[in-house]
DRENPA-3360 file (N, C-alpha, C; in nm, 2 decimals, always signed):
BEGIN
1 = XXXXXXXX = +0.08/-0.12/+0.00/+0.00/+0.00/+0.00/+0.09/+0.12/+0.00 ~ +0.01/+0.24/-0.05/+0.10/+0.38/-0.10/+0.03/+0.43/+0.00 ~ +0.09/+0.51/+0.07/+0.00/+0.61/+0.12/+0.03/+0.78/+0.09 ~ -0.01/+0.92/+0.09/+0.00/+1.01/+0.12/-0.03/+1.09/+0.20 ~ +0.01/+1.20/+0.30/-0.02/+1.24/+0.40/+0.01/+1.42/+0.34 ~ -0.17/+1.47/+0.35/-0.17/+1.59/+0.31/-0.22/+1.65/+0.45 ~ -0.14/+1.77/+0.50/-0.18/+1.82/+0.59/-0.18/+1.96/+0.57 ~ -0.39/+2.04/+0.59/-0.39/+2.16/+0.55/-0.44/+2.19/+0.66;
9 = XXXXXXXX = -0.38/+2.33/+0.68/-0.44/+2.39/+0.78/-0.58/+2.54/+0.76 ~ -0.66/+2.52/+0.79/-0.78/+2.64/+0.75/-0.78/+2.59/+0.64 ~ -0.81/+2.48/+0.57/-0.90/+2.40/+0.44/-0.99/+2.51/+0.39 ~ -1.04/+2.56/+0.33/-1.12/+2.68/+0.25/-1.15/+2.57/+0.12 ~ -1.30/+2.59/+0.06/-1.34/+2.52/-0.05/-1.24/+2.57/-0.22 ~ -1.20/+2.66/-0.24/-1.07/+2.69/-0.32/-0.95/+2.62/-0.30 ~ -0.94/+2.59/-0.16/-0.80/+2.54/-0.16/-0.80/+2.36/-0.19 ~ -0.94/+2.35/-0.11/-0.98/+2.17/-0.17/-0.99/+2.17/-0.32;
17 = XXXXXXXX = -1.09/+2.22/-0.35/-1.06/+2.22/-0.51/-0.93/+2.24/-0.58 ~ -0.87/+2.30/-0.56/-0.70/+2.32/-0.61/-0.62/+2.13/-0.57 ~ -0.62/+2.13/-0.44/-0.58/+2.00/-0.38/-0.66/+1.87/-0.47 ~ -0.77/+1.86/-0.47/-0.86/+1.76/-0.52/-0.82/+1.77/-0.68 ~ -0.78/+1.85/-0.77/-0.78/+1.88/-0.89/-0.63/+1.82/-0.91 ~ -0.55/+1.86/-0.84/-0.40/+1.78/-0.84/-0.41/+1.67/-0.81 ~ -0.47/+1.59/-0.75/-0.41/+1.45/-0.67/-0.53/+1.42/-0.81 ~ -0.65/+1.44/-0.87/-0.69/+1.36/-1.01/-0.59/+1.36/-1.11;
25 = XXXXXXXX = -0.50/+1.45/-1.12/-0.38/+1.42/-1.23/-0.30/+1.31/-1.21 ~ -0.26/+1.28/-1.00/-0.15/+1.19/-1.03/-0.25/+1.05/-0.99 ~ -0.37/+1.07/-1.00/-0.48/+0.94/-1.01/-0.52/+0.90/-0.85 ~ -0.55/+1.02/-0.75/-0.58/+0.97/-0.67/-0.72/+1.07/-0.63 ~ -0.82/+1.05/-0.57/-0.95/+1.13/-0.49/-0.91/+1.13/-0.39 ~ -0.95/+1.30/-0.33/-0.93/+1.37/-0.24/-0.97/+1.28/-0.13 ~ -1.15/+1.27/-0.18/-1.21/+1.17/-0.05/-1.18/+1.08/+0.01 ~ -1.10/+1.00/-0.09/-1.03/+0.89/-0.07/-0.98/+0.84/+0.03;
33 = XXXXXXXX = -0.83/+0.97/+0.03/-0.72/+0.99/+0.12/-0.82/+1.04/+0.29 ~ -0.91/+1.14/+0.29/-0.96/+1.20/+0.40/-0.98/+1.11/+0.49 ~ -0.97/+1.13/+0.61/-0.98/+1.00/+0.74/-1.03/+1.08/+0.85 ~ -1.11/+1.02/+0.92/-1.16/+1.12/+1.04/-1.07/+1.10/+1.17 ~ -0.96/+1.05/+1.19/-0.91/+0.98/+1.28/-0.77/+1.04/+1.25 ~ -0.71/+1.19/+1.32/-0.63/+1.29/+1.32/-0.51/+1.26/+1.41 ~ -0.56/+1.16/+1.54/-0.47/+1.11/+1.60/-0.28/+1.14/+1.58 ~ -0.28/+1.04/+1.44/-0.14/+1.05/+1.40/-0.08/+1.20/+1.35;
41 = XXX = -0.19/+1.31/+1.37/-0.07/+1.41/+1.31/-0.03/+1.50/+1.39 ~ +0.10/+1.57/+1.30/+0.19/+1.63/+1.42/+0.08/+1.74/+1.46 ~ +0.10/+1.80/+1.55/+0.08/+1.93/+1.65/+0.05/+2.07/+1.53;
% end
């Protein structure tokens, strides 16, 4: 398994769409990646 680890801070719907529009080029959905479970990230 591949994984990616995007971390945004103050997410704004422009900046998802910008992010979501890039990760379709290298063949991955935004939704995909999203997890509710924050635990693992840094501070």
């Amino acid at each position: 398994n591949e994984y990616i680890w995007i971390y945004v801070k103050d997410l704004d719907n422009c900046d998802e769409d910008a992010i979501d529009e890039a990760l379709n080029e290298i063949g991955f959905c935004l939704d995909d990646l999203i997890r509710d479970n924050h635990s693992d990230c840094p501070e």
